[in-house]
N, CA, C and O of each residue as an XYZ file, in Angstrom:
404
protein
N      21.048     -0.915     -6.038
C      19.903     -0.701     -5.169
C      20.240     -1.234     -3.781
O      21.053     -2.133     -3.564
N      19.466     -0.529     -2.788
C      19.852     -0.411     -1.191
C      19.175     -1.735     -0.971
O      17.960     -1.645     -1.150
N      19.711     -3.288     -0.540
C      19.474     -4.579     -0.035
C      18.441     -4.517      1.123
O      17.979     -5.577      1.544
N      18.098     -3.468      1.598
C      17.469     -3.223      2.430
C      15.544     -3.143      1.727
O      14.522     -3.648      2.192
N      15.792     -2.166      0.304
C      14.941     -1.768     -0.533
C      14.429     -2.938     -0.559
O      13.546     -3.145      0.273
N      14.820     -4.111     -1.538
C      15.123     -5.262     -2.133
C      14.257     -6.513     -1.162
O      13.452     -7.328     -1.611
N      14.602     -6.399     -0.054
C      13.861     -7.363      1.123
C      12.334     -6.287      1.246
O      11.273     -6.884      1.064
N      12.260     -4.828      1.530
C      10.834     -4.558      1.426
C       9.720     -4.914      0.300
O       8.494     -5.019      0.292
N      10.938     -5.068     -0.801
C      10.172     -5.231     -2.324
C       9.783     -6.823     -2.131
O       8.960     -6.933     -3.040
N       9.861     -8.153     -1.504
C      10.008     -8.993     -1.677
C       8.812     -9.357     -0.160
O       8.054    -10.321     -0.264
N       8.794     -8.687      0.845
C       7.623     -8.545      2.147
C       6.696     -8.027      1.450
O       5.710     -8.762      1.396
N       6.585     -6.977      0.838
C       5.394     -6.085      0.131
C       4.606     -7.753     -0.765
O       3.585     -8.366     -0.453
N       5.295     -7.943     -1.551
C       4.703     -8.770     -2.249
C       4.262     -9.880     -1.783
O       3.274    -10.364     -2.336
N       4.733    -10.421     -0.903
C       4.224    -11.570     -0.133
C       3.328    -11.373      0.859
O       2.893    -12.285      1.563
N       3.002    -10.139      0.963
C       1.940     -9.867      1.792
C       1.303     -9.520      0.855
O       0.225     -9.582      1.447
N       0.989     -9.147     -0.279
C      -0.237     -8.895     -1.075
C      -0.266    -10.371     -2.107
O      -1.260    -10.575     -2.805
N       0.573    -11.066     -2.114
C      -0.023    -13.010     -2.201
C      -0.976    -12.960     -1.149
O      -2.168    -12.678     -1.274
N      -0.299    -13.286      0.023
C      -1.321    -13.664      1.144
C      -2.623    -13.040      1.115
O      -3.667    -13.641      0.864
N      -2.501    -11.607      1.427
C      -4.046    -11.070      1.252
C      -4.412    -12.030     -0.431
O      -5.329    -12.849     -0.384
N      -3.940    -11.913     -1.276
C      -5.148    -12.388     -2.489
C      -5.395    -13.519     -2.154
O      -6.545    -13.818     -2.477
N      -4.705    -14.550     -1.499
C      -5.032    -16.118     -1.294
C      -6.397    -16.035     -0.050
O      -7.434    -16.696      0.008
N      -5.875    -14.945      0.847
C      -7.553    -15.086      1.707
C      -8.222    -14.204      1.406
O      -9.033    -13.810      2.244
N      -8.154    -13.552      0.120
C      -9.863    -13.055     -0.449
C     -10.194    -14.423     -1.048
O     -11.178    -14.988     -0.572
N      -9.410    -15.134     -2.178
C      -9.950    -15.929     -2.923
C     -10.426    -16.959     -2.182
O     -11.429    -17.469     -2.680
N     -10.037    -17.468     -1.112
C     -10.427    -18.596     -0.129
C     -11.858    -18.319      0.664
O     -12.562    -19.088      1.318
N     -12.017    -16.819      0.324
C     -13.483    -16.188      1.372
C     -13.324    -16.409      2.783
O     -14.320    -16.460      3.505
N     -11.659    -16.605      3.438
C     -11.615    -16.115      4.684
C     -12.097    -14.438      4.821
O     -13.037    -14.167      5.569
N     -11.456    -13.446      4.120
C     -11.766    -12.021      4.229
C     -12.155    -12.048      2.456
O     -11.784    -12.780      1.539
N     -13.049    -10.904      2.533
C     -13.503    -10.007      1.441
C     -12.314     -8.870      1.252
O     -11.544     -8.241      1.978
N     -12.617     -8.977     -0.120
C     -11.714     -7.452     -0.515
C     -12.065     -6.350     -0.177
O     -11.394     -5.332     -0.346
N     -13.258     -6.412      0.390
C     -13.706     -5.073      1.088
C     -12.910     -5.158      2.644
O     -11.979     -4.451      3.030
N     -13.385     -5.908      3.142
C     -12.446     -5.880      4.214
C     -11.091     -5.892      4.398
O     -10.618     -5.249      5.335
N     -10.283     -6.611      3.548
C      -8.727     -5.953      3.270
C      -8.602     -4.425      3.107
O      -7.815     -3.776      3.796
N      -9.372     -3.892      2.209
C      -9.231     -2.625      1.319
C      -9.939     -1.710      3.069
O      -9.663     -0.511      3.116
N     -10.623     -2.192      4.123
C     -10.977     -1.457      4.932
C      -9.750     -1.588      6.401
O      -9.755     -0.786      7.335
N      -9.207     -2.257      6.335
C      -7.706     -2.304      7.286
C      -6.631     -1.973      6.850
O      -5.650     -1.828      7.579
N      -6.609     -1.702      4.955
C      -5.580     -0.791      4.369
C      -5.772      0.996      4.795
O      -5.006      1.874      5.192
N      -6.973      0.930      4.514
C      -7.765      2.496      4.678
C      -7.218      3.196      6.082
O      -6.728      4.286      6.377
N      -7.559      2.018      6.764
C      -7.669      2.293      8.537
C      -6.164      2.664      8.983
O      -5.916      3.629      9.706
N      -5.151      1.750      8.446
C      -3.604      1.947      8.561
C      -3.034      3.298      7.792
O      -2.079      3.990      8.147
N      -3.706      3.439      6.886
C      -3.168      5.016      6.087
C      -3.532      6.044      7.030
O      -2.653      6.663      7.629
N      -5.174      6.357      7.271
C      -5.224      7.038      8.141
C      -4.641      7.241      9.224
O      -4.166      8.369      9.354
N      -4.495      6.436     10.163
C      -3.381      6.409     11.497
C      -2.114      7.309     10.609
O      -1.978      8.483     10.951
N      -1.125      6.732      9.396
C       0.140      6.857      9.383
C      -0.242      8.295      9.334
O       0.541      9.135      9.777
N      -1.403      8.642      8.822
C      -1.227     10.410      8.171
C      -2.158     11.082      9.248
O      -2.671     12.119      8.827
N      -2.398     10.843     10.154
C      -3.290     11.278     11.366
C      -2.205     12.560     11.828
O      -1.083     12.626     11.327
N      -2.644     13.457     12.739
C      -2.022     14.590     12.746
C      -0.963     14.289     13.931
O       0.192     14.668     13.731
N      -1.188     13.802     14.839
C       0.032     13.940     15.711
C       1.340     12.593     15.151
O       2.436     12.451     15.694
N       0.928     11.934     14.216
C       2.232     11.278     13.103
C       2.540     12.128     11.812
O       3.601     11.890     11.235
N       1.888     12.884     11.421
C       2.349     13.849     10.139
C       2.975     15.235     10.730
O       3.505     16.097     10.029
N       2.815     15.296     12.180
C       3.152     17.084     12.557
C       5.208     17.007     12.045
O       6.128     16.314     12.478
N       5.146     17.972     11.092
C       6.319     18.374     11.191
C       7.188     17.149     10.110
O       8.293     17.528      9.722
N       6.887     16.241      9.804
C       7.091     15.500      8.696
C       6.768     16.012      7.395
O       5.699     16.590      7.197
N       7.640     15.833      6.478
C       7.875     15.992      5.043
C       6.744     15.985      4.025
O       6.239     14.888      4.262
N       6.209     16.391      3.285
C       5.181     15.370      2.194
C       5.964     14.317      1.691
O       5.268     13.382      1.296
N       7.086     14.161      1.578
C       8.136     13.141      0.679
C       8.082     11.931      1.909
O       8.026     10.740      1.605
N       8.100     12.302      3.027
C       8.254     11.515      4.421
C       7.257     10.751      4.186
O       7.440      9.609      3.765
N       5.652     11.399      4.490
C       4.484     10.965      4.739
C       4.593      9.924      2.983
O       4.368      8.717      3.075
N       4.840     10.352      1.937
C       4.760      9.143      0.877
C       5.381      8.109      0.956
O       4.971      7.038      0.509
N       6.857      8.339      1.747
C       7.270      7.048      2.025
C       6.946      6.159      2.849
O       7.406      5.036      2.647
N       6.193      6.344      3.848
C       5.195      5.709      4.928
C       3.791      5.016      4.387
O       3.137      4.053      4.788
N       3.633      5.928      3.315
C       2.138      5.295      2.948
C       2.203      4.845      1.507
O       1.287      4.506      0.758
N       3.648      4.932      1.273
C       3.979      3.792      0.048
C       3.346      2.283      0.072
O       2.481      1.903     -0.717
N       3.787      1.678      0.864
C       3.522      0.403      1.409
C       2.161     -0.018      1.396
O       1.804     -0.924      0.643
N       1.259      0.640      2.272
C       0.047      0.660      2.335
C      -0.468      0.608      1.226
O      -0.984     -0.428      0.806
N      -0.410      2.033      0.357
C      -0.672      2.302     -1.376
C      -0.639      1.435     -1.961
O      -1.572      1.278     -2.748
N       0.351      0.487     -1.911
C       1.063     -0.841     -2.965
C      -0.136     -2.075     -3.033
O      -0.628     -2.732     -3.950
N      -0.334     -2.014     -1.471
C      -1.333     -3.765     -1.137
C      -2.517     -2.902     -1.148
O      -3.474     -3.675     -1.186
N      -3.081     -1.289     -1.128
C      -4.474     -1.422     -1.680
C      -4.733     -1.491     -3.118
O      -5.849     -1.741     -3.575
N      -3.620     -1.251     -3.877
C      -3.740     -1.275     -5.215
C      -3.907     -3.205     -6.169
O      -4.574     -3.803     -7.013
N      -2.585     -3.409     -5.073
C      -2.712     -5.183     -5.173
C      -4.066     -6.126     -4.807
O      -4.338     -7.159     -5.418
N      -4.968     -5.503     -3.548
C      -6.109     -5.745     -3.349
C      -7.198     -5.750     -4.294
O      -8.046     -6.630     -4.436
N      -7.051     -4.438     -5.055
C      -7.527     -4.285     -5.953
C      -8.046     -5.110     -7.132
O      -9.119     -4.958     -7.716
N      -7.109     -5.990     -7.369
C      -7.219     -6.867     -8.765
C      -8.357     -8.288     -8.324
O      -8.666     -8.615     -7.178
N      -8.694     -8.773     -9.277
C      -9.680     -9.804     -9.158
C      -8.805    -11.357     -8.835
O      -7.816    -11.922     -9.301
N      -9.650    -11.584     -7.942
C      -9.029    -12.839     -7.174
C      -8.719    -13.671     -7.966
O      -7.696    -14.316     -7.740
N      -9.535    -13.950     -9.218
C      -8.723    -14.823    -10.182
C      -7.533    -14.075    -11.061
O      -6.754    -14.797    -11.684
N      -7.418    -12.963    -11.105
C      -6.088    -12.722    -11.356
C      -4.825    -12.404    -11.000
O      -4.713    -11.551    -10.120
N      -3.764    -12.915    -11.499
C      -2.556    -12.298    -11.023
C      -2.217    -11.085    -10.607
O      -2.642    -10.099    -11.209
N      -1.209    -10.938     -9.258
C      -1.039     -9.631     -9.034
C      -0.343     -9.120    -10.104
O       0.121     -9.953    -10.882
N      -0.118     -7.712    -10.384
C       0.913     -6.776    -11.029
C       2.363     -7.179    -10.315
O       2.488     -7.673     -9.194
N       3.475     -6.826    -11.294
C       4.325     -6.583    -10.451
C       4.500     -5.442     -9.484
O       3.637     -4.565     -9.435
N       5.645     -5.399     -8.651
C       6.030     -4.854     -8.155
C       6.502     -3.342     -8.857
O       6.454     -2.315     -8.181
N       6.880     -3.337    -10.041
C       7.026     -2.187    -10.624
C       6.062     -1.352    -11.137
O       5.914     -0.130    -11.136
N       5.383     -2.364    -11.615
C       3.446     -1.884    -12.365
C       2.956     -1.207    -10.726
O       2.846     -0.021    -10.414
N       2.786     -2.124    -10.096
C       2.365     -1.544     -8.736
C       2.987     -0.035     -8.171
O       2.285      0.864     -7.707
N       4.299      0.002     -8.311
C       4.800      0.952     -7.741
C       4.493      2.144     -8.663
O       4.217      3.281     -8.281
N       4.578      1.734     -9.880
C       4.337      3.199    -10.550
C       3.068      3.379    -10.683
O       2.750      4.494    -11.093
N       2.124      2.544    -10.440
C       0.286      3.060    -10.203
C       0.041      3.524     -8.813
O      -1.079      3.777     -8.368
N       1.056      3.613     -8.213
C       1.239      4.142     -6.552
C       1.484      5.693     -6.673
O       0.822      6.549     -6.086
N       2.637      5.942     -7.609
C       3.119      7.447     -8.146
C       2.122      7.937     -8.802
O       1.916      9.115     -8.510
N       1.060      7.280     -9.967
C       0.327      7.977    -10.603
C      -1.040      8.179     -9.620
O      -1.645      9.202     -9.940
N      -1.708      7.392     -8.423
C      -2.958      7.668     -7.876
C      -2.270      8.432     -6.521
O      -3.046      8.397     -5.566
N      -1.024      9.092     -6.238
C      -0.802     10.018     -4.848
C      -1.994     11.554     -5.117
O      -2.569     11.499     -6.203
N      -2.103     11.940     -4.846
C      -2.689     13.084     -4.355
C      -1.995     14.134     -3.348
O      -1.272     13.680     -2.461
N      -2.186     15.477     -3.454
C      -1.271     16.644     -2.889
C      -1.599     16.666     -1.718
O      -2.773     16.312     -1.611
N      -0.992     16.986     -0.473
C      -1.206     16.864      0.898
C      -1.192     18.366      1.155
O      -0.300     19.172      0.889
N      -2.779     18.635      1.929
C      -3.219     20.171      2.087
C      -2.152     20.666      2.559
O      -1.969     21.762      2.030
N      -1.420     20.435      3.228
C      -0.564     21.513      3.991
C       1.049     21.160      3.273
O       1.840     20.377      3.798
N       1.256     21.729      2.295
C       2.678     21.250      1.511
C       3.196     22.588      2.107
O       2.837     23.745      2.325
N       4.663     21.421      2.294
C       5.386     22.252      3.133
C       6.391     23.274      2.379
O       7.080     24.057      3.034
């Protein structure tokens, strides 16, 4: 595996610690995480960033995003998923992008 992969797999997750440590602390609500995840997908897939990009492109962009709303997801007293559980509940909730190229 690409060392490059490996360091995103290891940021991804430490940013969805952090978000669960400030839901559980009641600095932010999980609504409000889950509403600056929302806000960042939209931008990545907004039309003048999707013109002429891939559907495979646009998933790899909003992989990331996908990962920490899914990690958001879980209850503050529980542990996140891994990284693999995560990634493959990322593959199973994508949805088809109207304009497949």
């Amino acid at each position: 595996m690409n060392v490059a992969n490996l360091q995103l797999e290891g940021l991804l997750m430490a940013i969805a610690s952090i978000n669960h440590i400030l839901v559980r602390k009641g600095v932010l609500s999980a609504e409000e995480v889950d509403i600056a995840l929302r806000r960042a997908e939209a931008s990545e897939i907004g039309e003048e960033r999707s013109d002429g990009m891939s559907p495979s492109s646009r998933d790899a962009v909003n992989f990331p995003i996908r990962l920490l709303e899914l990690a958001n997801q879980c209850q503050p007293e529980a542990d996140i998923p891994s990284f693999s559980k995560l990634a493959r509940m990322v593959g199973q909730m994508k949805e088809p992008y109207n304009d497949q190229m």
